[in-house]
Backbone as a printed PyTorch tensor [residue, N CA C, xyz], in Angstrom:
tensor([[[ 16.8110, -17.4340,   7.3310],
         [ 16.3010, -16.0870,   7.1030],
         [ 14.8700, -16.0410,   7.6170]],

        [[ 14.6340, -14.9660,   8.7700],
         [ 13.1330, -14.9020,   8.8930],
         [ 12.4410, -13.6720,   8.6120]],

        [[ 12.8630, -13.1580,   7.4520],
         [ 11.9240, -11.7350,   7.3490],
         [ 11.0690, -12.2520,   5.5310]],

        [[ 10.2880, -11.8530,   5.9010],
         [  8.9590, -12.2570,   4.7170],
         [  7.9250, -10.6270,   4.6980]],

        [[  7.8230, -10.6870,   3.6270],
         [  6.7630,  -9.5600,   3.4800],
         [  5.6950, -10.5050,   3.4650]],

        [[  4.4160,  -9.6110,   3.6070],
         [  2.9300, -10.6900,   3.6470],
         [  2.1730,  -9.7910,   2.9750]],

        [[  2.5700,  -8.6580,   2.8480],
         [  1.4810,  -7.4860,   2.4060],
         [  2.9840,  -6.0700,   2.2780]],

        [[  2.2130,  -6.3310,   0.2420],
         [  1.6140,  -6.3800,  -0.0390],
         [  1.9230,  -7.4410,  -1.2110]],

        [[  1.1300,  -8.2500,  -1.6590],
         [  1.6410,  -9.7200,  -2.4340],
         [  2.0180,  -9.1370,  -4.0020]],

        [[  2.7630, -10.4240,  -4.4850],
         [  3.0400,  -9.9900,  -5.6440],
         [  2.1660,  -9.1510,  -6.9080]],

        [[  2.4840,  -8.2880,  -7.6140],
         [  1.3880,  -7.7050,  -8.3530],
         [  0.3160,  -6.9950,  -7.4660]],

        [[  0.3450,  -7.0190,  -6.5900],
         [ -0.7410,  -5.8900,  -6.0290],
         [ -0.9170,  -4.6750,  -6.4830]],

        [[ -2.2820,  -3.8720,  -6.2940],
         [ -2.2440,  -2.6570,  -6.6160],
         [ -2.1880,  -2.2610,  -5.6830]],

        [[ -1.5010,  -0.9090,  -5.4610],
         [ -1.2140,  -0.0960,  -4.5900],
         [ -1.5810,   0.9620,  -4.9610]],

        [[ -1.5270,   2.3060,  -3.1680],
         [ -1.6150,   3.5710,  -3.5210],
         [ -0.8610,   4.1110,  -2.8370]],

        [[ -0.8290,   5.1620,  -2.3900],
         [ -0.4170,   5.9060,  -1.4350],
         [ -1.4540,   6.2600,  -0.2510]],

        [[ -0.3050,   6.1360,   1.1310],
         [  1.2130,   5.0680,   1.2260],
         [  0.9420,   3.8080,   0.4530]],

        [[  1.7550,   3.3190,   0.8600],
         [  2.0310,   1.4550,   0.5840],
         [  1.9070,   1.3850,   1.5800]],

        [[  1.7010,   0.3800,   1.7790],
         [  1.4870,  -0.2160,   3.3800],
         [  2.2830,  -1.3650,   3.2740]],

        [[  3.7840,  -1.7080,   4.0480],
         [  4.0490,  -3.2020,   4.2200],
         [  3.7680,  -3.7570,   5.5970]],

        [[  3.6650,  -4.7230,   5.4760],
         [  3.3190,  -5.9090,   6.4750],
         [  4.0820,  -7.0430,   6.5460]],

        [[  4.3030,  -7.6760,   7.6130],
         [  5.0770,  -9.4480,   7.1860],
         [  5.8610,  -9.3400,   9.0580]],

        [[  6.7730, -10.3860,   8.9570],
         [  7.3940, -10.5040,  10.0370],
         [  8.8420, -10.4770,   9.6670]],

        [[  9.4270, -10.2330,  10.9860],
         [ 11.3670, -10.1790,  10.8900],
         [ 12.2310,  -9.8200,  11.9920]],

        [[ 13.2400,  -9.6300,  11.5760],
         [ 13.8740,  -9.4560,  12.5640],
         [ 15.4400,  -9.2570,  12.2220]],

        [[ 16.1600,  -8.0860,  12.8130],
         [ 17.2680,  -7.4610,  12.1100],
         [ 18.3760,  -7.2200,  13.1770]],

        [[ 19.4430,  -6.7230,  12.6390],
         [ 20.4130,  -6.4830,  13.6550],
         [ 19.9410,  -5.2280,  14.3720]],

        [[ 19.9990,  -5.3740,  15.8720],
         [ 19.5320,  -4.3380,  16.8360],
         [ 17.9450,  -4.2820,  16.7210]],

        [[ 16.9310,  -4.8830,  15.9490],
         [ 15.7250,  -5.5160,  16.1210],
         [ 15.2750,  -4.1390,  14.5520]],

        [[ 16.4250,  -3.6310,  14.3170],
         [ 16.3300,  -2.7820,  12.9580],
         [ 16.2580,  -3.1590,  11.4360]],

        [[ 15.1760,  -3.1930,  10.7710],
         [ 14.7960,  -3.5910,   9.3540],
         [ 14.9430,  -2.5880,   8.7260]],

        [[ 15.3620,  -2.1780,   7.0730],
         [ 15.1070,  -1.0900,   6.4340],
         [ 13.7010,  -1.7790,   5.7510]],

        [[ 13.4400,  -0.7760,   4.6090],
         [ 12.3030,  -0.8070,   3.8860],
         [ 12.9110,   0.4840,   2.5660]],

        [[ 12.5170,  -0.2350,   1.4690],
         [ 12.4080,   0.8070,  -0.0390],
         [ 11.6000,   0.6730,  -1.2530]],

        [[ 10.8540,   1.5730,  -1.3480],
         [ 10.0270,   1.6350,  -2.8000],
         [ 10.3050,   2.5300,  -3.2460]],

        [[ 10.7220,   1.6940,  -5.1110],
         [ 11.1550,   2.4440,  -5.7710],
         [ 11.2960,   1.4250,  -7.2350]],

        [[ 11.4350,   2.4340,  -8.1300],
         [ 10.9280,   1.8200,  -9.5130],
         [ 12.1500,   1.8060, -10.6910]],

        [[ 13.2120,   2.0140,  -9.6360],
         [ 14.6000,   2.2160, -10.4620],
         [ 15.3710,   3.1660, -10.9500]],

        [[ 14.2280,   4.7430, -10.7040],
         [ 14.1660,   6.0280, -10.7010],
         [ 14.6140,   6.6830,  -9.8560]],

        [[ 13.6760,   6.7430,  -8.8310],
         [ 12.8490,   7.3260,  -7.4380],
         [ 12.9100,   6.2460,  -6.5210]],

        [[ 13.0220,   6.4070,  -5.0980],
         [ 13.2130,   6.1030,  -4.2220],
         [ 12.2130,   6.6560,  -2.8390]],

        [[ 12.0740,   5.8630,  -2.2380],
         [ 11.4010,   6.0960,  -0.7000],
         [ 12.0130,   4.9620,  -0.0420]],

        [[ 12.5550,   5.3010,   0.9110],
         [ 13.5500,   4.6600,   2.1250],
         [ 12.9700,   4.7940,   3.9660]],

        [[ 13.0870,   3.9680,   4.0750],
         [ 13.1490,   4.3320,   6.1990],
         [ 13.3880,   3.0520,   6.4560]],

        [[ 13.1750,   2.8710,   7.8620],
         [ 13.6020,   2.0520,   8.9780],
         [ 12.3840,   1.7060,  10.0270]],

        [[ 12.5390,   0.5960,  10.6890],
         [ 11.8610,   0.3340,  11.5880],
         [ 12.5150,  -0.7380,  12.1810]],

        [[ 11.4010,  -0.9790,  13.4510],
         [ 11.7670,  -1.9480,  14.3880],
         [ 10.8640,  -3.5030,  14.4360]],

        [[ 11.5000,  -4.2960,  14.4030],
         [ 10.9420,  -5.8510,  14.2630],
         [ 11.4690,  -6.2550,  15.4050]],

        [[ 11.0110,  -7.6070,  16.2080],
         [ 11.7430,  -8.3510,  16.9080],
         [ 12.1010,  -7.9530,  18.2760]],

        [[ 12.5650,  -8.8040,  19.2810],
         [ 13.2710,  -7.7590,  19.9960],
         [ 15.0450,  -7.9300,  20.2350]],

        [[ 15.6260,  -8.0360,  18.5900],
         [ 16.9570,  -7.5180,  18.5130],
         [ 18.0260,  -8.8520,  18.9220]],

        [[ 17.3830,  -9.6660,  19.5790],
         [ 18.0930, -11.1370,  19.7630],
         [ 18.0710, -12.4960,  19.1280]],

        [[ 17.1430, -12.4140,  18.0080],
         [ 17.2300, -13.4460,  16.9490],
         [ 15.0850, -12.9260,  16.8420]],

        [[ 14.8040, -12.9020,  17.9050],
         [ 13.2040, -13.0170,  18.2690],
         [ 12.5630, -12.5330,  16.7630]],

        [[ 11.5370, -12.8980,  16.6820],
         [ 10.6150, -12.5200,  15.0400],
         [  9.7950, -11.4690,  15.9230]],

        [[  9.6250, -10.6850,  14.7430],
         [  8.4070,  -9.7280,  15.1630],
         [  7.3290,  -8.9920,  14.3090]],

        [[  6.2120,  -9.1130,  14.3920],
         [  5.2510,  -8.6480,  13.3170],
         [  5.9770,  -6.9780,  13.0260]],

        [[  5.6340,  -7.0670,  12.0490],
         [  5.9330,  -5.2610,  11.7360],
         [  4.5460,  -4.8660,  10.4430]],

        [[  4.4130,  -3.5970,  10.4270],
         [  3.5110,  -2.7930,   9.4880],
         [  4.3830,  -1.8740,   9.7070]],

        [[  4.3900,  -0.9680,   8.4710],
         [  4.5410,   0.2090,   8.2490],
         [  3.9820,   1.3010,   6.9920]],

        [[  4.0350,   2.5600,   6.5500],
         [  3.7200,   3.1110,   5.8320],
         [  4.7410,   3.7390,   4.7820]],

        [[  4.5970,   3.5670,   4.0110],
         [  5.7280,   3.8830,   2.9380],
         [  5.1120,   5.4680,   2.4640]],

        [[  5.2870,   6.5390,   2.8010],
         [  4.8520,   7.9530,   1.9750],
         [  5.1380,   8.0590,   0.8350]],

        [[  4.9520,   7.3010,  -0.5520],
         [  5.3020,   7.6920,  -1.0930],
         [  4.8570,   8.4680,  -2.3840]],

        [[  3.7170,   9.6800,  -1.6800],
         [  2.9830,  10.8450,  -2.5310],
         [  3.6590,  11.3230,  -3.0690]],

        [[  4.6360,  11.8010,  -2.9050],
         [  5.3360,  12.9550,  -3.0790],
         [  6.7090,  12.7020,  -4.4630]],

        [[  6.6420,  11.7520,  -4.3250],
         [  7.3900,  10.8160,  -5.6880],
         [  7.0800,  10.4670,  -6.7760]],

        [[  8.0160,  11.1840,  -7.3820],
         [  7.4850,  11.2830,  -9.0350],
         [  8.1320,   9.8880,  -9.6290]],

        [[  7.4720,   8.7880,  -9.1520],
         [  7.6980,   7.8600,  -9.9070],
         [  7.8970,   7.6950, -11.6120]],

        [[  8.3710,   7.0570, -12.8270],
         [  8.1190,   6.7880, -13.8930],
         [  7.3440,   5.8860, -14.7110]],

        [[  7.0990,   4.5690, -13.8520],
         [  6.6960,   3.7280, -14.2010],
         [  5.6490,   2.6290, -13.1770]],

        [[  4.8150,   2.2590, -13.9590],
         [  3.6550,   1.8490, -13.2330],
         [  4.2170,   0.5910, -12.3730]],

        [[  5.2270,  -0.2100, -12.2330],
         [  5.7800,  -1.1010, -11.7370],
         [  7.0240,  -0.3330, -10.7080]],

        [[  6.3270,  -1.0060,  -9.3560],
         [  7.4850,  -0.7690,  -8.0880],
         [  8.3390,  -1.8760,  -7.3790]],

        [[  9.3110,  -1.7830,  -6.6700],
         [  9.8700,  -2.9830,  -6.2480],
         [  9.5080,  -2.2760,  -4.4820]],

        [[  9.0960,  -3.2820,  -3.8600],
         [  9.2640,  -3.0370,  -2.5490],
         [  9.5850,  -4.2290,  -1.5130]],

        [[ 10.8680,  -3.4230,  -1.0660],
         [ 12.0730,  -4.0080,  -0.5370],
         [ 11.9020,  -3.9600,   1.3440]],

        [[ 12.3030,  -5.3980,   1.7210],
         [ 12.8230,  -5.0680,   3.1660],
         [ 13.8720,  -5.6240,   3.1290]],

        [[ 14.8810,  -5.6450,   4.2070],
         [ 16.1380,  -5.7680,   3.9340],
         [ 17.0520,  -5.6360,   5.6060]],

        [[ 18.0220,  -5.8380,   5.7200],
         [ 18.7950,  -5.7320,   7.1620],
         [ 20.1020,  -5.0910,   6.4460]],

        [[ 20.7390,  -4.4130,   6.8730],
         [ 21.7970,  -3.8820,   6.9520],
         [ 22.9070,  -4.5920,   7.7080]],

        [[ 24.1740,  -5.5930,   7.0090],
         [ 25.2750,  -6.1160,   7.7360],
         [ 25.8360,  -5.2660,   8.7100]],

        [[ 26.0490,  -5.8540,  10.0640],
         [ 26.5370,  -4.8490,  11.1710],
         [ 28.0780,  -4.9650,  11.1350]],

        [[ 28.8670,  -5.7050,  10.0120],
         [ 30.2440,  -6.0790,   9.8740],
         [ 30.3290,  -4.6670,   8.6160]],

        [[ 29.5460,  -4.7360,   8.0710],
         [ 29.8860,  -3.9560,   6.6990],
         [ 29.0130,  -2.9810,   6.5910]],

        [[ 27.9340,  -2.9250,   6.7860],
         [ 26.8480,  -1.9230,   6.3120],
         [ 25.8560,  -2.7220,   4.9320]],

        [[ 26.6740,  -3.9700,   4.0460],
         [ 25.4560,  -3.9140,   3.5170],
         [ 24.0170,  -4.5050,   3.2220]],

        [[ 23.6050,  -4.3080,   2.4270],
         [ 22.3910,  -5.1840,   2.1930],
         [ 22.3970,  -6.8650,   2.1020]],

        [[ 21.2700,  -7.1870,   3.6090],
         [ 21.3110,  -8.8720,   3.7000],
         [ 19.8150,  -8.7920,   4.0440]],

        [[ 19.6940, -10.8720,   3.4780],
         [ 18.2600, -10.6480,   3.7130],
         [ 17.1950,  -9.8450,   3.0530]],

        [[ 17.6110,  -9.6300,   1.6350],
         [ 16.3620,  -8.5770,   1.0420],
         [ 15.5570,  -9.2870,   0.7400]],

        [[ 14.3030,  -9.0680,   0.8450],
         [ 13.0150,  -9.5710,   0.2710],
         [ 12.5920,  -8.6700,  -0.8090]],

        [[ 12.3980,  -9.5370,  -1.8120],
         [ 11.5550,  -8.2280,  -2.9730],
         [  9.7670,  -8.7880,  -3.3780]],

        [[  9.2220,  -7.6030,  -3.6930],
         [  7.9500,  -8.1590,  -3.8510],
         [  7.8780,  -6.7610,  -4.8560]],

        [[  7.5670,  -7.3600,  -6.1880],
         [  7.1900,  -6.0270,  -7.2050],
         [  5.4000,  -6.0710,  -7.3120]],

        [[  5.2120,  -4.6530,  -7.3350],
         [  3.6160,  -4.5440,  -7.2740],
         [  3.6630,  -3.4410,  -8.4340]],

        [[  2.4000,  -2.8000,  -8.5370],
         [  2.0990,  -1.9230,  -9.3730],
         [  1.6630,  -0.8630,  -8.8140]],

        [[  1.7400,   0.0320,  -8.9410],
         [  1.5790,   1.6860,  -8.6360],
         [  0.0890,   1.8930,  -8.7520]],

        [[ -1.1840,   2.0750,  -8.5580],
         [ -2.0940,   2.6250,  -9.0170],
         [ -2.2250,   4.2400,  -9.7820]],

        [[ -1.7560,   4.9590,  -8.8110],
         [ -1.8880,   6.4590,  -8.9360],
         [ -1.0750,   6.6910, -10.4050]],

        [[ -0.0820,   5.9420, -11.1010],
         [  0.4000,   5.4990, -12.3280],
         [ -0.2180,   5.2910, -13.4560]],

        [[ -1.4670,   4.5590, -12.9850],
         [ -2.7720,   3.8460, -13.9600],
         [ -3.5570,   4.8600, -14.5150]],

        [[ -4.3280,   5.8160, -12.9250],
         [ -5.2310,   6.4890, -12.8140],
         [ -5.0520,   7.7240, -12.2040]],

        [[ -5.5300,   8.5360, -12.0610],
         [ -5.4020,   9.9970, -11.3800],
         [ -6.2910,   9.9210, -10.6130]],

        [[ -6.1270,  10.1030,  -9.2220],
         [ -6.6300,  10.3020,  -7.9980],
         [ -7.1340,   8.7920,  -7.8010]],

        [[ -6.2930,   7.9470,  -8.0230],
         [ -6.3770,   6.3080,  -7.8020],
         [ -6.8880,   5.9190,  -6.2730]],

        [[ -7.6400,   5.7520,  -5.6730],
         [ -8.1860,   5.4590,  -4.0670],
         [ -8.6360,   3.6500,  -4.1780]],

        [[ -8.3200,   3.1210,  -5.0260],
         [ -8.8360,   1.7550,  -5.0510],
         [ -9.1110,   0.9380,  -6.5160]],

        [[ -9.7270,  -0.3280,  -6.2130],
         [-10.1490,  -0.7910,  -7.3040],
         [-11.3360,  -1.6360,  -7.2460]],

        [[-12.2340,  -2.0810,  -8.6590],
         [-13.0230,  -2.7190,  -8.6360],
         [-12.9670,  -4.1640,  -9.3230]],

        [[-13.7180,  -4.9150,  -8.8990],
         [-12.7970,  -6.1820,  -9.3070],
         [-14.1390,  -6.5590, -10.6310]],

        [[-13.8940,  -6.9470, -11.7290],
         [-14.6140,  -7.4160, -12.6100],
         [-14.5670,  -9.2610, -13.1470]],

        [[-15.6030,  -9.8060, -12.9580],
         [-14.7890, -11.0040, -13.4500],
         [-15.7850, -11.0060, -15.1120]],

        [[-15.1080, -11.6010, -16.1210],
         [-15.1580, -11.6000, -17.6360],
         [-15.9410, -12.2720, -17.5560]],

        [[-16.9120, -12.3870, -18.8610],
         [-17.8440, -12.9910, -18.9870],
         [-17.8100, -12.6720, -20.8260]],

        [[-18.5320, -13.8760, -21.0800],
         [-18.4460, -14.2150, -22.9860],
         [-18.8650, -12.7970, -23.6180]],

        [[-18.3710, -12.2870, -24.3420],
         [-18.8890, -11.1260, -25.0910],
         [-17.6590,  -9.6300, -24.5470]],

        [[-17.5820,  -9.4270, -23.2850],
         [-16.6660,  -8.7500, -23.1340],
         [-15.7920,  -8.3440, -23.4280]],

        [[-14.9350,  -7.3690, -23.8900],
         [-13.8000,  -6.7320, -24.1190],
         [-13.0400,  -5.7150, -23.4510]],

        [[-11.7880,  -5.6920, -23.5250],
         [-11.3240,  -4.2790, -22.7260],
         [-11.5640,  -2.9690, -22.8560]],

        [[-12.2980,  -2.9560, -23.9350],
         [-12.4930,  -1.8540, -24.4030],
         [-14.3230,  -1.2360, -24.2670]],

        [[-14.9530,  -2.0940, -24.0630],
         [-16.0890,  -2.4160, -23.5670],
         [-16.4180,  -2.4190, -22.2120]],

        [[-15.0250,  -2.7830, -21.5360],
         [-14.8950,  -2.7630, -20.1380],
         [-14.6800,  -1.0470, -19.4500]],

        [[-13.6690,  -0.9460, -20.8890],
         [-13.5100,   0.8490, -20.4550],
         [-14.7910,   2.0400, -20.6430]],

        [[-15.3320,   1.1430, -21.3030],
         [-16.7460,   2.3500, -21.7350],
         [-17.4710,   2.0270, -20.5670]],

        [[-17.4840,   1.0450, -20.0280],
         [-18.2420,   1.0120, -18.7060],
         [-18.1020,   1.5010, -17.7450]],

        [[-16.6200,   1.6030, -17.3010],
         [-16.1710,   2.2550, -15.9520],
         [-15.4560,   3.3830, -16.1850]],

        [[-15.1010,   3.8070, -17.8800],
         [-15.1390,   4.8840, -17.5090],
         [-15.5650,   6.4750, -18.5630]],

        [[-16.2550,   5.5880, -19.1690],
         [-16.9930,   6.2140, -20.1530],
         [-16.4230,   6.5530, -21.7180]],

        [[-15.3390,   5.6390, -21.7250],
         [-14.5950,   6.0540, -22.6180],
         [-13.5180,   4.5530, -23.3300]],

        [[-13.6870,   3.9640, -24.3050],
         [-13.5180,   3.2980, -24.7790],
         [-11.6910,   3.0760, -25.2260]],

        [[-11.3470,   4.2960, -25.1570],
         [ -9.8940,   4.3880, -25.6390],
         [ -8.8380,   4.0290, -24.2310]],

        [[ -9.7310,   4.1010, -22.8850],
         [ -9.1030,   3.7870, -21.9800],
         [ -8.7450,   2.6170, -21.1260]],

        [[ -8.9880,   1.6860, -22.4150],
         [ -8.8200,   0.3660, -22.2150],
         [ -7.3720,  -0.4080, -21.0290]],

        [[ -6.5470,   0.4960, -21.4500],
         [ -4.9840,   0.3340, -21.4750],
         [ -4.6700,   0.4490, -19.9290]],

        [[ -6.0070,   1.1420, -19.6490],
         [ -5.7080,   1.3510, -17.9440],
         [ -5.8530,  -0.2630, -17.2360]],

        [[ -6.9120,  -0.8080, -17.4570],
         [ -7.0620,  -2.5510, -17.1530],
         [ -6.2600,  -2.9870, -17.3620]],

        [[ -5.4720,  -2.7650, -18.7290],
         [ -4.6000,  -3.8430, -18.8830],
         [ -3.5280,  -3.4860, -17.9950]],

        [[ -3.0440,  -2.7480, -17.9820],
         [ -1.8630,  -2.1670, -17.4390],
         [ -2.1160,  -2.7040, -15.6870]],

        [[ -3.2580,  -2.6930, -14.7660],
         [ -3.6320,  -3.3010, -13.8500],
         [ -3.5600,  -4.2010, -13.6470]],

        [[ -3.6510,  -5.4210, -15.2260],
         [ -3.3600,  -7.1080, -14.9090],
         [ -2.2420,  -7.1750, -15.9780]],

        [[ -1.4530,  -6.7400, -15.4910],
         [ -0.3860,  -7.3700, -16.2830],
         [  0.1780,  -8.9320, -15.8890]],

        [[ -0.1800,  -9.3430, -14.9040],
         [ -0.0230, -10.8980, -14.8290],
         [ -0.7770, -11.4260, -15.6530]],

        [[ -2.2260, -10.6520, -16.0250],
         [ -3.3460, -11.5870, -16.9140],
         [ -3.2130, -11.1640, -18.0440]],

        [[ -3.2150, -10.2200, -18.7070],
         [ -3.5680,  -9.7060, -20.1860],
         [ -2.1290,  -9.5860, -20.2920]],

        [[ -1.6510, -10.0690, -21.3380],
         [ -0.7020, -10.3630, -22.4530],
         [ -0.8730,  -9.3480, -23.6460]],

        [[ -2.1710,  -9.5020, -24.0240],
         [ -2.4410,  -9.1010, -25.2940],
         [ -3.9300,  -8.7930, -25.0790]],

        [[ -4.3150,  -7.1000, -25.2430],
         [ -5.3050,  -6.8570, -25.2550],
         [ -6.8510,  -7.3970, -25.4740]],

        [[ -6.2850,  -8.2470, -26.8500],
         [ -7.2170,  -8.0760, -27.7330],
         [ -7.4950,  -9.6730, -27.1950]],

        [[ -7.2120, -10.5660, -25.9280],
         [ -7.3570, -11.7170, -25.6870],
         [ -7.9050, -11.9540, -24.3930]],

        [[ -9.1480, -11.5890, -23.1120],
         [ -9.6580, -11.8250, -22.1650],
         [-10.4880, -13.2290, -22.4860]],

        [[-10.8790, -13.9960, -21.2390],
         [-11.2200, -15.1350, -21.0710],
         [-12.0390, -15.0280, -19.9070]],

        [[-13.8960, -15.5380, -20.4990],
         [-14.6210, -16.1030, -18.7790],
         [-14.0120, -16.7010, -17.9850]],

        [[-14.4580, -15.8780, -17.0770],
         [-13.8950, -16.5790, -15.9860],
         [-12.6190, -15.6650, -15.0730]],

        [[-11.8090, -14.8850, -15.8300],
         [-10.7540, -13.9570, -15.2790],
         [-11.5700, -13.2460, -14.2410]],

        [[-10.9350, -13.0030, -13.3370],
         [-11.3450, -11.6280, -12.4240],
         [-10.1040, -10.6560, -12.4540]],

        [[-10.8910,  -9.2480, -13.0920],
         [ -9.8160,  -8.4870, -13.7140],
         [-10.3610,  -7.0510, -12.4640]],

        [[ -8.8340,  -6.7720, -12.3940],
         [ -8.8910,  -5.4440, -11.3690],
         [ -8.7740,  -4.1270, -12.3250]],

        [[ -9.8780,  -3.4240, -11.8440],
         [-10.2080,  -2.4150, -12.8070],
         [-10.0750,  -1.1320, -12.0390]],

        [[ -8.7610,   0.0480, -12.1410],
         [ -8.4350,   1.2380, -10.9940],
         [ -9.4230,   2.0480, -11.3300]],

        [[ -9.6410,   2.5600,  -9.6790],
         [-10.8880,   3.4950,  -9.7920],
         [ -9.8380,   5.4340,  -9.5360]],

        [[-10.0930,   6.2620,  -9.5240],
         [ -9.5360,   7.0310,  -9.5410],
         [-10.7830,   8.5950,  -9.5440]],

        [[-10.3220,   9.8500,  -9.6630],
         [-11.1300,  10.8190,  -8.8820],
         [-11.2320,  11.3750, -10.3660]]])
């Protein structure tokens, strides 16, 4: 199998588009692509390779503004389509996190690393003036925070910025 996503890595934050990246290569040099959260869906196609086994860098843009996602966790899929059957071979999955989910008018993030005394909630009065909005960080590291009420020096915690 040579198709790999490279971007965007596991747990990433994302916005709109998504942007994937990686290399591959499909029947007729054709890859699909899907993000989606088990709900909602965004689908297309592109071209990798040139269609004879050959690898080929690919990027593309996933639109997916316009999708009323549910949940702050996405799966984003590349995949080949069997030319015997039609179906799905070769899927790669890479689940990330939604930003625009977190935050409203989400354009990025800031990266914080912890330090003794800190809290999430301390963290939220800082960035965003408001202490009850702790839940947004966490919800950002869900690989790191388990449990709110437990940060550690030394973490570098991604904190969504939004409009």
């Amino acid at each position: 199998m040579s198709n790999r996503i490279d971007q965007p890595r596991k747990l990433d934050l994302v916005g709109t588009p998504v942007l994937i990246a990686g290399v591959g290569t499909g029947h007729e040099a054709t890859l699909h692509y899907r993000v989606s959260d088990g709900h909602e869906e965004v689908t297309g196609h592109f071209n990798a390779g040139g269609g004879a086994g050959e690898v080929g860098q690919f990027q593309v843009q996933a639109n997916v503004g316009r999708t009323s996602f549910k949940t702050d966790q996405l799966l984003v899929q590349v995949f080949e389509k069997s030319p015997k059957d039609g179906s799905e071979i070769n899927v790669m999955t890479v689940p990330v996190l939604y930003g625009p989910r977190i935050v409203t008018g989400y354009h990025g993030y800031r990266e914080h690393k912890v330090v003794k005394g800190d809290t999430l909630s301390g963290l939220a009065k800082t960035y965003y003036g408001d202490v009850s909005l702790y839940k947004r960080i966490q919800r950002a590291n869900l690989d790191q925070i388990s449990d709110p009420d437990k940060i550690t020096p030394g973490q570098v915690l991604r904190v969504p910025m939004g409009s």
